[in-house]
C-alpha positions in Angstrom: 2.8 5.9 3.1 2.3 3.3 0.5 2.7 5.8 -2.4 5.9 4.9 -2.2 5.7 1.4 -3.0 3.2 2.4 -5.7 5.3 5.0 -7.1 8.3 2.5 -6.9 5.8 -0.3 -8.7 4.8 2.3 -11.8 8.7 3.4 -12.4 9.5 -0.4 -12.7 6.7 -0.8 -15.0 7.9 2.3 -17.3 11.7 1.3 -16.5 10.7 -2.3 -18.3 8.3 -1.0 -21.2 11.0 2.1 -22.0 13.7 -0.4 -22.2 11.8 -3.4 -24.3 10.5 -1.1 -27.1 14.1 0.6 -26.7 12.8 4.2 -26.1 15.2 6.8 -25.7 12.9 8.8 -23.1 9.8 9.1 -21.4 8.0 12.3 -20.8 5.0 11.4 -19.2 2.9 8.4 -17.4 -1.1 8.5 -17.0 -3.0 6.9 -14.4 -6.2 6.5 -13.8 -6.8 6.6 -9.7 -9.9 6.0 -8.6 -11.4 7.8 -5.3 -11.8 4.7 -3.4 -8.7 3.6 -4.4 -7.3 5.2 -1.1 -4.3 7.0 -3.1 -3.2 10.5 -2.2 -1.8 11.8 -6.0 0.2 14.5 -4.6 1.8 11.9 -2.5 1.9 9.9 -4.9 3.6 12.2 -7.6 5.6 13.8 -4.6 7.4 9.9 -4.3 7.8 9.0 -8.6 9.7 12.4 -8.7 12.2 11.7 -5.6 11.9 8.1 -7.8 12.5 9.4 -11.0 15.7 11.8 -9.6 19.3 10.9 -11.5 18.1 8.3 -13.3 17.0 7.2 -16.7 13.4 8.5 -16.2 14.5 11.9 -15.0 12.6 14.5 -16.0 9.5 12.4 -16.3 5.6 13.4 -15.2 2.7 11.9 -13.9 -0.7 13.0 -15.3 -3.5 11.5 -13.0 -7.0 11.4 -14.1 -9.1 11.0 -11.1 -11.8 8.2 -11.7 -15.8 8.6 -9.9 -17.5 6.6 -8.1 -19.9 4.6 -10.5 -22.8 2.7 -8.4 -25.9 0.9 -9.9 -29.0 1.0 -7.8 -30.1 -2.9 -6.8 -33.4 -1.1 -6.3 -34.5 1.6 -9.1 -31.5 0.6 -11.5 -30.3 3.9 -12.2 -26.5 3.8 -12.8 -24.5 6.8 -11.5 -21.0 9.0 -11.1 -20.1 11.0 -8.4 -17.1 12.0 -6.7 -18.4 11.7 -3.6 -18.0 8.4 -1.2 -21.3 7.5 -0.6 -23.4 4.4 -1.0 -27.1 5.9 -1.4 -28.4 5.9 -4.9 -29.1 9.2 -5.8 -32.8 8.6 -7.3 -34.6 7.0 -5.0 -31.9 7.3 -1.5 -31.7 3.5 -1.5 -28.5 1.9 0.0 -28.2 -0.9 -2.2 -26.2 -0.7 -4.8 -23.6 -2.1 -6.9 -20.3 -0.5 -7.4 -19.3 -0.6 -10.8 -16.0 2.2 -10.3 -13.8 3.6 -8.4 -11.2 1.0 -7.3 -8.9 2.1 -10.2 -5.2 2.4 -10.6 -3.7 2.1 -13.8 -1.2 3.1 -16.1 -3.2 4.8 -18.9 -0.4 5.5 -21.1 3.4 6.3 -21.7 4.1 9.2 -23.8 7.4 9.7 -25.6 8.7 12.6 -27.1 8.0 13.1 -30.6 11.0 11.9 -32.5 9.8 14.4 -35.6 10.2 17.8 -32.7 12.3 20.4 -33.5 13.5 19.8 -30.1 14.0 16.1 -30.9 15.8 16.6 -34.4 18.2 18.9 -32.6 19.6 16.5 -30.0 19.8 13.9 -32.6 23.4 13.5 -34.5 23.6 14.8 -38.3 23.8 11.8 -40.5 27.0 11.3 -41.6 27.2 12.8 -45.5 28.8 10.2 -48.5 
């Protein structure tokens, strides 16, 4: 189960950026997982939440976005997507082509709560009056 060890990479990676631009919290982490990437996302979200438990990133969500296959034909040159494995270009059937996508696994983004929220105001402190 590597998702693990990936899971246990990405909350590094947030635990690092959260603390050098001295966020107060972290709601949410995109990746971008491509489908030969040989990633299981509910695995891998199962293992950042037991991750993610009592700790400073508690709370905190993956969103995947799944990226396709993208394969260029050596023969016709068309250029495709699909979300199916396979290696035949879907125009002319021939089986050589270029992959271009698919290998993927990246964090997309962080997101932070808003600090102008009504729910963000509220757990803030009053400032003090003069």
């Amino acid at each position: 189960m590597h998702e693990l060890a990936i899971a246990q990479s990405i909350f590094d990676t947030v635990i690092r950026e959260k603390r050098a631009r001295d966020l107060d919290a972290v709601d949410k982490v995109g990746l971008r997982i491509g489908v030969l990437s040989d990633v299981l996302p509910d695995a891998l979200t199962f293992s950042f939440d037991v991750i993610c438990q009592d700790s400073e990133l508690g709370g905190c969500r993956l969103d995947i976005e799944s990226v396709p296959l993208t394969l260029t034909c050596n023969k016709c040159g068309l250029s495709s997507t699909t979300d199916q494995v396979t290696f035949l270009c879907p125009s002319c059937g021939d089986p050589s082509v270029r992959v271009d996508g698919g290998f993927e696994l990246d964090i997309a983004y962080i997101e932070v709560p808003d600090p102008l929220s009504t729910d963000a105001a509220l757990q803030r402190p009053a400032p003090a009056e003069s």
